[in-house]
py3Dmol code that shows the C-alpha trace and the ligand (Angstrom):
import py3Dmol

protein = """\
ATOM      1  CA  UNK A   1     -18.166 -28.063  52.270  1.00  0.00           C
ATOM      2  CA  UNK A   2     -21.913 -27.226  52.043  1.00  0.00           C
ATOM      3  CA  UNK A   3     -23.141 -23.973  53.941  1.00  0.00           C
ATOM      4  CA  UNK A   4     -24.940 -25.574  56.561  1.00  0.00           C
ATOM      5  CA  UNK A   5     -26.599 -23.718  59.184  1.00  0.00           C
ATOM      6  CA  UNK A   6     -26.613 -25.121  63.105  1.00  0.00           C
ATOM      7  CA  UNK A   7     -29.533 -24.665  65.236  1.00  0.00           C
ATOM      8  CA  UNK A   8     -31.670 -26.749  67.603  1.00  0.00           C
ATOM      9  CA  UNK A   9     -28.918 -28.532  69.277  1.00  0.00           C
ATOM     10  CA  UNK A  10     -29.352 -30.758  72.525  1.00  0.00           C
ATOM     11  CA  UNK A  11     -27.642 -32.827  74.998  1.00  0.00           C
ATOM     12  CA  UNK A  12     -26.803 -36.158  76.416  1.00  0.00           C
ATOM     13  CA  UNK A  13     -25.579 -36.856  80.082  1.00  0.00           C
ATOM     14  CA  UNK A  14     -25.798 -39.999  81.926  1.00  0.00           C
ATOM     15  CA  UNK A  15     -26.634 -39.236  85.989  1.00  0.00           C
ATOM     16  CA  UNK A  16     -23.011 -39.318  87.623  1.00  0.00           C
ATOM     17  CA  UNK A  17     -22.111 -42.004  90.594  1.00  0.00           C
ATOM     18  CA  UNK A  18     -19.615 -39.995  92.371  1.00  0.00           C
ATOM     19  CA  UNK A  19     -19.203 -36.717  93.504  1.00  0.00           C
ATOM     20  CA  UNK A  20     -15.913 -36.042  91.336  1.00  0.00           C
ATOM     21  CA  UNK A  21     -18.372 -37.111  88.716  1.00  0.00           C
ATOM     22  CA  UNK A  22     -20.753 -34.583  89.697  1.00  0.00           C
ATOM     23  CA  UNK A  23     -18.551 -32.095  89.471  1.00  0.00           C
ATOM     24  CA  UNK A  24     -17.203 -33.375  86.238  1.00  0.00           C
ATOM     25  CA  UNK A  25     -20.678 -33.374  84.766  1.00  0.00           C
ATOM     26  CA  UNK A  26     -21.519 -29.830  85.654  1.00  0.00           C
ATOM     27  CA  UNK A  27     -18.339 -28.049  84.419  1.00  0.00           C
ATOM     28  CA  UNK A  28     -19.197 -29.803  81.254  1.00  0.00           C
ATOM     29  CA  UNK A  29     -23.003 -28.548  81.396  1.00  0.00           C
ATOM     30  CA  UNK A  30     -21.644 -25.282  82.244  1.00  0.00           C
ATOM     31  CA  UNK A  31     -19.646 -25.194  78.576  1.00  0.00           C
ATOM     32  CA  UNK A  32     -22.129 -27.015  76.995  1.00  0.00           C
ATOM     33  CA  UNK A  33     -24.685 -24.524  77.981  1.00  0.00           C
ATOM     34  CA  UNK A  34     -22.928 -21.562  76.223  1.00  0.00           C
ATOM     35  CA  UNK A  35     -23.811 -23.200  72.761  1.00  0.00           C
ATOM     36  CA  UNK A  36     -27.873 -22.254  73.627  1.00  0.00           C
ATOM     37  CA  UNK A  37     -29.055 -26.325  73.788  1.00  0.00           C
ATOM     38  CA  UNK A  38     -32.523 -26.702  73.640  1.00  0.00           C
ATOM     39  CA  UNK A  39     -32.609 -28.949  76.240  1.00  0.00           C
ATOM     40  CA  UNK A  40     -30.378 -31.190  77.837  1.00  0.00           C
ATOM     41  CA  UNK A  41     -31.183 -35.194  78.794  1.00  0.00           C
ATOM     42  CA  UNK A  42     -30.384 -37.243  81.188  1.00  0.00           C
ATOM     43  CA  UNK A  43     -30.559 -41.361  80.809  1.00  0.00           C
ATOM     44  CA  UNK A  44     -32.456 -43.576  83.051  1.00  0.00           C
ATOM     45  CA  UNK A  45     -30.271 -46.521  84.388  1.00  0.00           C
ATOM     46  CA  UNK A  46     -31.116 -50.223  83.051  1.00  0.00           C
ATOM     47  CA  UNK A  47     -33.844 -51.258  84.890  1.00  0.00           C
ATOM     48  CA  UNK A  48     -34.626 -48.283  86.775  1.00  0.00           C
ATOM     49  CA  UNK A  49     -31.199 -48.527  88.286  1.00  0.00           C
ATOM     50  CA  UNK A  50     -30.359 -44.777  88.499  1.00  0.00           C
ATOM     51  CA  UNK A  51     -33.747 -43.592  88.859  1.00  0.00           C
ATOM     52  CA  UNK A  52     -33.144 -41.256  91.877  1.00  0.00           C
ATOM     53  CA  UNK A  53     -29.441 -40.384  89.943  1.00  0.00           C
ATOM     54  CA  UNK A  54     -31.632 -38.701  87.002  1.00  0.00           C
ATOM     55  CA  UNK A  55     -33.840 -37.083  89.509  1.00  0.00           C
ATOM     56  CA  UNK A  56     -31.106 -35.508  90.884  1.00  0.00           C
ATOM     57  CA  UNK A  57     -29.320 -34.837  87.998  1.00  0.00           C
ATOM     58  CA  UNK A  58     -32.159 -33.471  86.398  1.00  0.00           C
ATOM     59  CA  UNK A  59     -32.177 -31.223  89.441  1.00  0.00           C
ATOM     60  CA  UNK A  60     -28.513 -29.917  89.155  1.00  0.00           C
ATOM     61  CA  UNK A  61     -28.601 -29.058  85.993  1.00  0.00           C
ATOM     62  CA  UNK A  62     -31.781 -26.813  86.555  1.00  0.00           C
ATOM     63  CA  UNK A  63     -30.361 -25.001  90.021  1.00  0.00           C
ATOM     64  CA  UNK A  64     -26.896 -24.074  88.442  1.00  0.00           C
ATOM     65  CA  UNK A  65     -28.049 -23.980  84.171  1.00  0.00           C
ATOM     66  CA  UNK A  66     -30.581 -21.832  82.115  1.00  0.00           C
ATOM     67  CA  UNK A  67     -30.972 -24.794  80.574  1.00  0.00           C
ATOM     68  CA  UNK A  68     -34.209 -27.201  80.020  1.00  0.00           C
ATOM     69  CA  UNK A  69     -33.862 -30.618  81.425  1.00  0.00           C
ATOM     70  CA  UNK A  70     -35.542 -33.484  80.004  1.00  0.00           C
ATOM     71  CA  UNK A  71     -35.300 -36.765  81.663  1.00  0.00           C
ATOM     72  CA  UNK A  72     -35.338 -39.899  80.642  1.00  0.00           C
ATOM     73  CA  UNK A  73     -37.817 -42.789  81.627  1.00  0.00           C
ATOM     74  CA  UNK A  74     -37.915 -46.348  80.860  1.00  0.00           C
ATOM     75  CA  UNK A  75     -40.564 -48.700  81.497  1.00  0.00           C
ATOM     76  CA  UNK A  76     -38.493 -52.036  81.657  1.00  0.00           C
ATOM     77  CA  UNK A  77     -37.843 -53.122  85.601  1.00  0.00           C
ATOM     78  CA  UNK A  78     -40.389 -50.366  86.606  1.00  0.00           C
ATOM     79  CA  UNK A  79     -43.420 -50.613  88.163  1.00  0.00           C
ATOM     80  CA  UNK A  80     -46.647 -48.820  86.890  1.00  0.00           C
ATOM     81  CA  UNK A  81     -47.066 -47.280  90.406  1.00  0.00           C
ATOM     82  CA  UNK A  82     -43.068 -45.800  90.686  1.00  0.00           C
ATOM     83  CA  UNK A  83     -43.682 -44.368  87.123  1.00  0.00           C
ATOM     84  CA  UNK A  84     -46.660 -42.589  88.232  1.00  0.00           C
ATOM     85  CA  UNK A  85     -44.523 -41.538  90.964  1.00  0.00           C
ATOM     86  CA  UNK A  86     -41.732 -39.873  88.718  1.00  0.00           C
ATOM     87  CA  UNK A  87     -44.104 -38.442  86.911  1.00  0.00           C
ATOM     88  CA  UNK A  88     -45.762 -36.421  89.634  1.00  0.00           C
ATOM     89  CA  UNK A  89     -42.052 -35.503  90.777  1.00  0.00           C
ATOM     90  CA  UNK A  90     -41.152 -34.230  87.147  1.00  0.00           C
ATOM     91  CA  UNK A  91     -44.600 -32.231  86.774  1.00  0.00           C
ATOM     92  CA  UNK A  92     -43.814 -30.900  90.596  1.00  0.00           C
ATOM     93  CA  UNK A  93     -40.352 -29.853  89.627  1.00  0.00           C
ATOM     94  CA  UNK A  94     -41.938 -27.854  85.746  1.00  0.00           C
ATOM     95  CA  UNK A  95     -40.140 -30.638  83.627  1.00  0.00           C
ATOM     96  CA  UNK A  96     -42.399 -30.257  80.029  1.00  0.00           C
ATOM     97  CA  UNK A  97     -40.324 -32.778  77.938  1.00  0.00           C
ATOM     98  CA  UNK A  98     -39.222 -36.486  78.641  1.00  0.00           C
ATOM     99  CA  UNK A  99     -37.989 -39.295  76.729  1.00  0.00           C
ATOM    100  CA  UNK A 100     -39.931 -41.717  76.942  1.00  0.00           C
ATOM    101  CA  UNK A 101     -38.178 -45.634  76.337  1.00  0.00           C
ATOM    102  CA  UNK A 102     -38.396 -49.469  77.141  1.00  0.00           C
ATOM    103  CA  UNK A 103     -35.250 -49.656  77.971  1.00  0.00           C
ATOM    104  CA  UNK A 104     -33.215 -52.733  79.021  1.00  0.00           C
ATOM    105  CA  UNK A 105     -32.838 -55.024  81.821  1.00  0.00           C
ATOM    106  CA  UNK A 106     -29.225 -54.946  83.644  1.00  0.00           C
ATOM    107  CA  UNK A 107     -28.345 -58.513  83.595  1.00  0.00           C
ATOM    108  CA  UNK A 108     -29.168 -61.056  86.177  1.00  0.00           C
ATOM    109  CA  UNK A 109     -32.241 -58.482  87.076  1.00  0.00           C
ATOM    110  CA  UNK A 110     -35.471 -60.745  86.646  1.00  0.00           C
ATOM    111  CA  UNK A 111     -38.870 -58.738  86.490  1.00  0.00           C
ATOM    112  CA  UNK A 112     -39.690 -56.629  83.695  1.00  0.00           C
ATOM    113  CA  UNK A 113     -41.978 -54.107  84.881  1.00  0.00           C
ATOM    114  CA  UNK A 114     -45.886 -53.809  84.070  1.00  0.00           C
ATOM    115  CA  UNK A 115     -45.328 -51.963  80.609  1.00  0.00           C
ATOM    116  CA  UNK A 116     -43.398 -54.068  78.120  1.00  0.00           C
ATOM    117  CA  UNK A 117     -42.543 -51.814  75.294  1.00  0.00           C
ATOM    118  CA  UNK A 118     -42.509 -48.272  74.760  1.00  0.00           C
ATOM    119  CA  UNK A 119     -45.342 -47.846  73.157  1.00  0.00           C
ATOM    120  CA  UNK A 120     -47.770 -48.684  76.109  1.00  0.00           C
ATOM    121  CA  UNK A 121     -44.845 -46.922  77.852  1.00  0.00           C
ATOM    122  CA  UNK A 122     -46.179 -43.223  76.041  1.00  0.00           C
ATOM    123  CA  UNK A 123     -49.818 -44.068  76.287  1.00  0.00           C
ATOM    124  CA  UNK A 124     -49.510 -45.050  80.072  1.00  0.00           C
ATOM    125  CA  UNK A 125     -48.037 -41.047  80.264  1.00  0.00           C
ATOM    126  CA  UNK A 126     -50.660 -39.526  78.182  1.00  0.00           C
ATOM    127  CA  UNK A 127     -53.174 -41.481  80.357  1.00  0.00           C
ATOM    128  CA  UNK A 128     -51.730 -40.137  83.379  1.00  0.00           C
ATOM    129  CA  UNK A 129     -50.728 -36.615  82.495  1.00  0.00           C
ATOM    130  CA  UNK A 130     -52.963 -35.883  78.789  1.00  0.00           C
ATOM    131  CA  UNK A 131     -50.860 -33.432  77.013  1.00  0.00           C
ATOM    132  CA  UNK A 132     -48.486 -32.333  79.683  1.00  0.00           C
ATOM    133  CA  UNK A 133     -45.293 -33.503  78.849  1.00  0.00           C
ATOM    134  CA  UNK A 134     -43.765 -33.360  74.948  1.00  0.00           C
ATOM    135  CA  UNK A 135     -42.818 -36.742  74.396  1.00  0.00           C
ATOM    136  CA  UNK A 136     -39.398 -38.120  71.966  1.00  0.00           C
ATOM    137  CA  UNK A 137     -39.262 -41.688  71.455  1.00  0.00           C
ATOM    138  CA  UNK A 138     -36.146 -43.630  70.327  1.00  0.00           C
ATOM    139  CA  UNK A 139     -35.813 -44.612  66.419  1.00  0.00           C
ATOM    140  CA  UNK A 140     -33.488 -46.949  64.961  1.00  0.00           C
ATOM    141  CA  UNK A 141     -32.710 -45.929  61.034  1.00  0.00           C
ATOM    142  CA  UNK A 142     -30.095 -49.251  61.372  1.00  0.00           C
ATOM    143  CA  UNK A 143     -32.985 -51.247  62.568  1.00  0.00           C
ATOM    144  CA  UNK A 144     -32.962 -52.056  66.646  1.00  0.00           C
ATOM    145  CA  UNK A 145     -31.028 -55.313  67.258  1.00  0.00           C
ATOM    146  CA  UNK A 146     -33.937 -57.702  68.574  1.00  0.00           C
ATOM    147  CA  UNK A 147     -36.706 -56.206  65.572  1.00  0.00           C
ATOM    148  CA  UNK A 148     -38.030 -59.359  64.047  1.00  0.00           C
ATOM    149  CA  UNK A 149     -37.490 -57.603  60.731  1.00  0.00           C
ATOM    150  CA  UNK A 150     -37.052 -53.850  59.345  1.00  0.00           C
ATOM    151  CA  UNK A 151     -40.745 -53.779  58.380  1.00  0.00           C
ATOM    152  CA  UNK A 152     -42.058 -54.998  61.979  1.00  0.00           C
ATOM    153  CA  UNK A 153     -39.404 -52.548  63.277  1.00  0.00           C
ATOM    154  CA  UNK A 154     -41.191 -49.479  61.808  1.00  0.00           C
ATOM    155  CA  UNK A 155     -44.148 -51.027  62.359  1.00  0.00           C
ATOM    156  CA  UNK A 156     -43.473 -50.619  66.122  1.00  0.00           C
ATOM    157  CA  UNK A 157     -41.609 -47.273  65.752  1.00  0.00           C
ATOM    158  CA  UNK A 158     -45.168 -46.345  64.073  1.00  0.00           C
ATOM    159  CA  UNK A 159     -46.735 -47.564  67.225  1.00  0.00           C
ATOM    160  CA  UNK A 160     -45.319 -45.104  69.673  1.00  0.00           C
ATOM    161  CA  UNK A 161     -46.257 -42.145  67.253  1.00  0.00           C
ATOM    162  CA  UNK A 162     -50.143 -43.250  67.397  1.00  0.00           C
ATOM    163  CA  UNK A 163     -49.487 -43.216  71.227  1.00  0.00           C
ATOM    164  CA  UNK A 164     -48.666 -39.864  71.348  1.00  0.00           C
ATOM    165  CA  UNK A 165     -45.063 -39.469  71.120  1.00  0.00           C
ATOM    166  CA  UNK A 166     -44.172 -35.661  69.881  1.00  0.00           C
ATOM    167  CA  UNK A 167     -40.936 -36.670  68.262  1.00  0.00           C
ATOM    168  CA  UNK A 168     -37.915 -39.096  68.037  1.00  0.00           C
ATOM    169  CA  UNK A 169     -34.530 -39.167  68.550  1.00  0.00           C
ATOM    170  CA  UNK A 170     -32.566 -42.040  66.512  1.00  0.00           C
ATOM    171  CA  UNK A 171     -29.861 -44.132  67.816  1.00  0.00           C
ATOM    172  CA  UNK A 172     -25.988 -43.248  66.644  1.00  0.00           C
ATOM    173  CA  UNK A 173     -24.881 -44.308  63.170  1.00  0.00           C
ATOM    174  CA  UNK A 174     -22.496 -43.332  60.800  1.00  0.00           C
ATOM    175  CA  UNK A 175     -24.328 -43.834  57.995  1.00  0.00           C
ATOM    176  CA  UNK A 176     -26.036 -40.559  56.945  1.00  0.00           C
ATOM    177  CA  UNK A 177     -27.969 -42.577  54.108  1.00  0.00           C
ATOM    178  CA  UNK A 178     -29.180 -44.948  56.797  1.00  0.00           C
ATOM    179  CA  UNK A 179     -30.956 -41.956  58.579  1.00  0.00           C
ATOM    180  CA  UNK A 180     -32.556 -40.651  55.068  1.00  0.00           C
ATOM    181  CA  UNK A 181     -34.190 -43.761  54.418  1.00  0.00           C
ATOM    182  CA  UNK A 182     -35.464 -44.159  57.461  1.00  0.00           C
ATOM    183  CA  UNK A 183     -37.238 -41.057  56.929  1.00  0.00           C
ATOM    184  CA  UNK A 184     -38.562 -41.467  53.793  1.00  0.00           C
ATOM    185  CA  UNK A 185     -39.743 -45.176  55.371  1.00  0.00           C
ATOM    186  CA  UNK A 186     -41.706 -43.321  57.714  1.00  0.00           C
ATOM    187  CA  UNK A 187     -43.379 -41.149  55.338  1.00  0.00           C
ATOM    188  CA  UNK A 188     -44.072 -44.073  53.255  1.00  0.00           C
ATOM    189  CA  UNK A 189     -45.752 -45.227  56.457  1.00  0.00           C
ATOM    190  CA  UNK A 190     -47.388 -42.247  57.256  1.00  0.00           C
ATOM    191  CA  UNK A 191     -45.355 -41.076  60.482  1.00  0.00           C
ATOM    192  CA  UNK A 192     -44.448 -37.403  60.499  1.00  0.00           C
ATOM    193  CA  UNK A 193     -42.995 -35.991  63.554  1.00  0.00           C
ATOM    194  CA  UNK A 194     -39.572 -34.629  63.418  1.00  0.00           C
ATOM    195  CA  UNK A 195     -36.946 -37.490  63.938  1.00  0.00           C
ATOM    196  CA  UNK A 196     -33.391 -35.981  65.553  1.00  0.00           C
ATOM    197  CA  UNK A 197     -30.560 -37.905  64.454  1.00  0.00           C
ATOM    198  CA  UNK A 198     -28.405 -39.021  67.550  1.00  0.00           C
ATOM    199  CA  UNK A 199     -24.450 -37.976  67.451  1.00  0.00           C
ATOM    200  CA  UNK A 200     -21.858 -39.897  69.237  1.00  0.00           C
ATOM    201  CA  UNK A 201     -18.555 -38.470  68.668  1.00  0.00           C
ATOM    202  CA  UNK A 202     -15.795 -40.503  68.567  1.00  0.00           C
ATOM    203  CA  UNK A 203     -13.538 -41.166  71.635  1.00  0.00           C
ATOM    204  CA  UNK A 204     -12.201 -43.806  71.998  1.00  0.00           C
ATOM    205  CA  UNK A 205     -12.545 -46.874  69.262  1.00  0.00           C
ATOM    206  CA  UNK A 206     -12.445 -50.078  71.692  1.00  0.00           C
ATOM    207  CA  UNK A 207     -15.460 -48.645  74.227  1.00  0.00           C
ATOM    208  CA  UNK A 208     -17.391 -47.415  70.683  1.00  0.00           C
ATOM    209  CA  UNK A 209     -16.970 -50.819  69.450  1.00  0.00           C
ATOM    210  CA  UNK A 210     -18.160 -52.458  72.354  1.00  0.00           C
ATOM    211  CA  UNK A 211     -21.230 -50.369  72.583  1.00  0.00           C
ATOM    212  CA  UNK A 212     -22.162 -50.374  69.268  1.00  0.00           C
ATOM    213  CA  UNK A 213     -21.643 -54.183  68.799  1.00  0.00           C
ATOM    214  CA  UNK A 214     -24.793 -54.158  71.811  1.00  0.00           C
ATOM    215  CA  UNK A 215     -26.955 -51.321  70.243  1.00  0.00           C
ATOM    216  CA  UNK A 216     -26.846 -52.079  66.970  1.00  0.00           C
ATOM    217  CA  UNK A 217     -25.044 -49.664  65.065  1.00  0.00           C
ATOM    218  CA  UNK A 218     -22.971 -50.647  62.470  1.00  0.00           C
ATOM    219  CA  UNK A 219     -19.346 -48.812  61.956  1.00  0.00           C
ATOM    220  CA  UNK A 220     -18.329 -48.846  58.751  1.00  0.00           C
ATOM    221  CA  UNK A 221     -15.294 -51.020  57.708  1.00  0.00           C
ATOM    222  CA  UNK A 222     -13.513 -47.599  56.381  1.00  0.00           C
ATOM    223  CA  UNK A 223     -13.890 -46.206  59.965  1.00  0.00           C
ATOM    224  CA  UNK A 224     -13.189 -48.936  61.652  1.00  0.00           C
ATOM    225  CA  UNK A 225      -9.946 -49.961  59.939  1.00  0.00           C
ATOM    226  CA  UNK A 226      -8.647 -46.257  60.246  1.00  0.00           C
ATOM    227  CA  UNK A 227     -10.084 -46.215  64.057  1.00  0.00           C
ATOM    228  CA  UNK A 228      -7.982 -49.669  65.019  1.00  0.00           C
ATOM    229  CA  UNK A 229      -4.534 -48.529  62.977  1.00  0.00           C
ATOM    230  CA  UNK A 230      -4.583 -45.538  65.417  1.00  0.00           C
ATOM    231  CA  UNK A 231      -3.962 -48.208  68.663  1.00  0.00           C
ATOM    232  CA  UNK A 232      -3.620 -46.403  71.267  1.00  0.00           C
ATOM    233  CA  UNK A 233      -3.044 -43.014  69.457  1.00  0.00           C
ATOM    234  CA  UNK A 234      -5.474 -41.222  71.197  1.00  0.00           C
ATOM    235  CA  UNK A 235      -4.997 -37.677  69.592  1.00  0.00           C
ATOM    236  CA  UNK A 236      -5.069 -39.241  66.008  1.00  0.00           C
ATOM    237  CA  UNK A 237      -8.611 -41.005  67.188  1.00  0.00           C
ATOM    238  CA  UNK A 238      -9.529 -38.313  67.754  1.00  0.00           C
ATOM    239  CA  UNK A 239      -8.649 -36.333  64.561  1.00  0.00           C
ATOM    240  CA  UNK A 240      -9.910 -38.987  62.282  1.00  0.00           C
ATOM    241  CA  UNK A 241     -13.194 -39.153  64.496  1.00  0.00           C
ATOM    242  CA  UNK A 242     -13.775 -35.344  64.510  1.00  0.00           C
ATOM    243  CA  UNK A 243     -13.506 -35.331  60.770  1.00  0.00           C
ATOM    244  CA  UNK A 244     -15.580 -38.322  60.281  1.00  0.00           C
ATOM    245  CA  UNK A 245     -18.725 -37.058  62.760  1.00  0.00           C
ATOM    246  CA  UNK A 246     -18.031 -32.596  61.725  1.00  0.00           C
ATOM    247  CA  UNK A 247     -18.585 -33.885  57.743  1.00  0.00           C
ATOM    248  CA  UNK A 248     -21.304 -36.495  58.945  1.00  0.00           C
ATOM    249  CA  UNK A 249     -23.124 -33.560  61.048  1.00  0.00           C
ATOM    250  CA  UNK A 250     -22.592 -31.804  57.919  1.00  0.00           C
ATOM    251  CA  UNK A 251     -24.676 -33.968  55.608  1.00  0.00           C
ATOM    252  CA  UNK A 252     -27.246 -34.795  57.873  1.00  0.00           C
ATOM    253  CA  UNK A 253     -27.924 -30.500  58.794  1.00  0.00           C
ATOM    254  CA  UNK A 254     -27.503 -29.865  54.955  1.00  0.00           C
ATOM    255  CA  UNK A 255     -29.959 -32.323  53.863  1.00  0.00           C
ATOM    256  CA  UNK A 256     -32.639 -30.968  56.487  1.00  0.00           C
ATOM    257  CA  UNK A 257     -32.010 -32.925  59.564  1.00  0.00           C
ATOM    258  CA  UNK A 258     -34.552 -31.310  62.342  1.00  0.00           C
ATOM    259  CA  UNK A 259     -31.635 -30.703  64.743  1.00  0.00           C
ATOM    260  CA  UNK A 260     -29.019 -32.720  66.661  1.00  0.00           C
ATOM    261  CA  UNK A 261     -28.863 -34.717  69.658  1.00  0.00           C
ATOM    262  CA  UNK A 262     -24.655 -34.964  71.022  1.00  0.00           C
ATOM    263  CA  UNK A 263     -24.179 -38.281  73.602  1.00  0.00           C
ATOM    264  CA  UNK A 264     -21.802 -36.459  75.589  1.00  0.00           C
ATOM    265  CA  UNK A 265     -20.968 -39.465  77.984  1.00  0.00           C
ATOM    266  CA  UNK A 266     -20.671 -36.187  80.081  1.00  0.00           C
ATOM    267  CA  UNK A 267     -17.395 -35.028  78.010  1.00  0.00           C
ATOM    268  CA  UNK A 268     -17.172 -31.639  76.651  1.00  0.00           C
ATOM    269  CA  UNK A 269     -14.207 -30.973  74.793  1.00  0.00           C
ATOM    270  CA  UNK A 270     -15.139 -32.819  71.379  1.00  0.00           C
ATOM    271  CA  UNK A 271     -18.748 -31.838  71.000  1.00  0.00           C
ATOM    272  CA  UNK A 272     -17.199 -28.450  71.594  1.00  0.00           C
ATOM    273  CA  UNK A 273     -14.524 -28.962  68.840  1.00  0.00           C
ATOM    274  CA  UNK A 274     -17.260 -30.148  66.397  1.00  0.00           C
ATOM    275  CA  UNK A 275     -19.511 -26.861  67.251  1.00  0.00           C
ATOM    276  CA  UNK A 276     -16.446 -24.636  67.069  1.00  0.00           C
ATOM    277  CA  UNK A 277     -16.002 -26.342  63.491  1.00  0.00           C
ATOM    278  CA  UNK A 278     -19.515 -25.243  62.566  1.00  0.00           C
ATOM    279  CA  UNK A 279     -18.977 -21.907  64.057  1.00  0.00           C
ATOM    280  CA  UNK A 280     -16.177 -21.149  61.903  1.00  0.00           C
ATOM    281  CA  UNK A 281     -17.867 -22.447  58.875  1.00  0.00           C
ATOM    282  CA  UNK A 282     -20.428 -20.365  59.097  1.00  0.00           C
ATOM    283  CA  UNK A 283     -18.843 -17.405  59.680  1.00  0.00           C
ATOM    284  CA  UNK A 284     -17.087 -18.462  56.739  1.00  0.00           C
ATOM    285  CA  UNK A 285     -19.614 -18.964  54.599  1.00  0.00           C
ATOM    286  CA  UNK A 286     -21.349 -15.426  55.724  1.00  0.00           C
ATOM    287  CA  UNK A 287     -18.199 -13.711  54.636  1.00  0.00           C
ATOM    288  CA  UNK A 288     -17.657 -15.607  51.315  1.00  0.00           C
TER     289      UNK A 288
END
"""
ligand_1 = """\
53
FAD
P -39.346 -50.174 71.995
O -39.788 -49.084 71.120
O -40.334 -50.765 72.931
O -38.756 -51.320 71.041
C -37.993 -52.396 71.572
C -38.067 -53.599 70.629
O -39.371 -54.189 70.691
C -37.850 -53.275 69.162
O -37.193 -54.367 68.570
C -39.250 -53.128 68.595
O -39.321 -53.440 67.212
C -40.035 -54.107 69.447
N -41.401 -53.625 69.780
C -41.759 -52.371 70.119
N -43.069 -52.299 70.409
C -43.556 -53.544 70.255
C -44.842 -54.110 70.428
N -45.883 -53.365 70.833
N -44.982 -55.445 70.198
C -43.933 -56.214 69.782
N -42.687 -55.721 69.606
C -42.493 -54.408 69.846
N -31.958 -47.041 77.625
C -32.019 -46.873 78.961
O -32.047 -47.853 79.719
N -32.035 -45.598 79.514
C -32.002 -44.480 78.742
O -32.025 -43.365 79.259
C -31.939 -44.641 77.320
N -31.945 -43.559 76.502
C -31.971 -43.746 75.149
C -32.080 -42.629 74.306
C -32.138 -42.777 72.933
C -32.256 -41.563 72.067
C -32.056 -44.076 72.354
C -32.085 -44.256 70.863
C -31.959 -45.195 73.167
C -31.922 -45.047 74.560
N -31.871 -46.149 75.422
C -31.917 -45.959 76.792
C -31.765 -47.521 74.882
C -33.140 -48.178 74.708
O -33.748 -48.341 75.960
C -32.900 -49.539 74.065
O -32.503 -49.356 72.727
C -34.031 -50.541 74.191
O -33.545 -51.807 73.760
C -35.257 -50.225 73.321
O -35.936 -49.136 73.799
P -37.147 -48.508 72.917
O -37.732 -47.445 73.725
O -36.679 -48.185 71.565
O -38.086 -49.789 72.871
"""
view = py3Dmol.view(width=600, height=400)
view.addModel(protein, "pdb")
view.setStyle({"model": 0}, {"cartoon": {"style": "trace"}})
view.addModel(ligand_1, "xyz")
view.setStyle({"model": 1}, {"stick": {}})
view.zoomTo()
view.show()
């Protein structure tokens, strides 16, 4: 095991549609918080669709957490005018970091907004607000799933940098090499803002494959066949998946990753196993 040191950790939470959720949510952000996050996010719906449920998640989390929130905003489904109007609401509440997306329109939902793509998404922001807010952007080291091709993909990624974005965080993948390339691709193509790989730790392997079928990431046939012998072994999931994402955090902290973004889906207890892991290790190492 390589002596890898842990810092500059954040966290994912999608805004909560019931008040058990709520109260699910902020137990978790209450444990969560004890591992010093630099921030913690919270996802805009499809569409817009939970744009008052980040608002006042976003709001929760900063009345009953020391913890920075930083919200999430997508362009898709949204009007120039009600972005402009989150905005104002962000600045009004001291929010200083957003990520800033296209997103994707829930289905059966037929306007698309006045910004197409992220990248007029982050210069419609810096129009609005100049240097306000520090900006992340999504990246896709597998490549995102509608790209015309890998090169136009970066191409685009490249585009949202010249608009101003501050720094990235990628989609999940569990292919550390994936993530390398991509970032020697972008120094190739001149882009040099720190690019956060995104964590999901595994759950549960039907609802991962699902998702990641949609988004684009690719789980490796040696996960996958391991993940789907388990059934509906829950606790060996979720052995085999701690092992698989503790030695993947590992590699990617080891070989200079800039930090690392957990998707919670608003669950603590694994993220907290993985941390513990690191804890240990360290303390380990320090002794050794
Ligand atoms: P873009 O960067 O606009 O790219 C979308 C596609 O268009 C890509 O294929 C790209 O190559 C292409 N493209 C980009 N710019 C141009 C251009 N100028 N001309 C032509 N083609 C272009 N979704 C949500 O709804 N809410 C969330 O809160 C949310 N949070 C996320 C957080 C992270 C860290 C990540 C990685 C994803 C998140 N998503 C979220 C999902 C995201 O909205 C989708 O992946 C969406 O399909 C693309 O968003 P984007 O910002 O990467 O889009």
């Amino acid at each position: 095991m390589k002596k890898t040191n842990l810092t500059n950790i954040s966290f994912e939470f999608f805004p909560p549609k019931t008040p058990e959720g709520v109260n699910h949510l902020l137990q978790t952000a209450k444990i969560l918080a004890d591992y010093n996050p630099d921030y913690f996010s919270v996802t805009f719906g499809a569409g817009g669709s939970t744009r008052e449920g980040t608002l006042d998640t976003v709001k929760m989390l900063l009345k009953h957490t020391p913890v920075a929130a930083t919200p999430h905003i997508s362009c898709m489904g949204t009007s120039k005018q009600d972005i402009l109007d989150i905005l104002v609401k962000y600045q009004t509440l001291g929010i200083k970091h957003l990520v800033a997306l296209r997103g994707d329109l829930p289905s059966g939902m037929g306007m698309s907004g006045d910004l197409r793509y992220a990248n007029e998404l982050v210069t419609f922001i810096r129009e609005q607000t100049g240097d306000h807010f520090h900006i992340d952007v999504a990246a896709y080291p597998e490549i995102h799933p509608q790209a015309p091709s890998a090169q136009q993909d970066i191409l685009n990624f490249k585009r949202k940098v010249e608009a101003g974005a501050n720094g990235a965080i990628t989609q999940y993948f569990f292919n550390v090499d994936a993530y390398f390339h991509f970032l020697d691709e972008c120094t190739t193509h001149g882009i040099f803002i720190p690019i956060v790989p995104g964590i999901m730790p595994i759950y549960q392997f039907s609802k991962l494959a699902r998702f990641s079928e949609v988004c684009g990431a690719e789980i490796p046939r040696w996960i996958r066949k391991r993940l789907e012998s388990y059934g509906d072994d829950q606790e060996s999931v979720r052995l085999f998946g701690l092992e698989v994402v503790y030695h993947m955090c590992d590699q990617l902290v080891a070989g200079g990753a800039p930090g690392l973004h957990f998707y919670t889906l608003n669950q603590a207890d694994v993220v907290v196993m993985l941390l513990k892991h690191f804890k240990q290790d360290q303390a380990a190492s320090k002794a050794s």
